[in-house]
N, C-alpha and C positions, 0 to 999 in steps of 0.2 A: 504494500500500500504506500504510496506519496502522498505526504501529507500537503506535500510543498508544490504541488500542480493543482491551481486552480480547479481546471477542469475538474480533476479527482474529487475535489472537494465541494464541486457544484454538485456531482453528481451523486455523493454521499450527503450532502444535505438534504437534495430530493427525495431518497431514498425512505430516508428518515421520517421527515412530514409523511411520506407516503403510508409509513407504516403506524404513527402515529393516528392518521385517519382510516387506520383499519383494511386499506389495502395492498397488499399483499403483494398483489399480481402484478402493482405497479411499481411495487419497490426493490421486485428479483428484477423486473425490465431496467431500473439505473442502475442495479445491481452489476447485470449483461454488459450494461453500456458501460459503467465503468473500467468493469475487467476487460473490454475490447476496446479499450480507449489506445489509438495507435500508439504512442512515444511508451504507453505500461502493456502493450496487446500479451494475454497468457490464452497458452492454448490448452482450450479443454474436451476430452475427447469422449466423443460421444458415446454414451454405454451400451452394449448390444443388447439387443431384444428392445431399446427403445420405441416410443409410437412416434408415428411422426405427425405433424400436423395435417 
């Protein structure tokens, strides 16, 4: 985690309000955006037997 990149930490204040107003769904989506954020991108692999959308 970077505490020291903006971005990082827009996207981890979103998160937060998000979860504090009880959603969820939208606080793994800045969750996503943050971990795929290019200059920190981590790669995470997909599990097998996943559903897909």
């Amino acid at each position: 985690m970077n505490d020291q990149c903006p971005t990082c930490r827009h996207y981890r204040a979103l998160r937060e309000q998000a979860k504090q107003a009880g959603d969820y769904s939208k606080a793994t989506d800045y969750e996503v955006l943050r971990r795929r954020h290019p200059t920190h991108a981590v790669y995470v692999p997909r599990q097998a037997g996943g559903r897909r959308a």
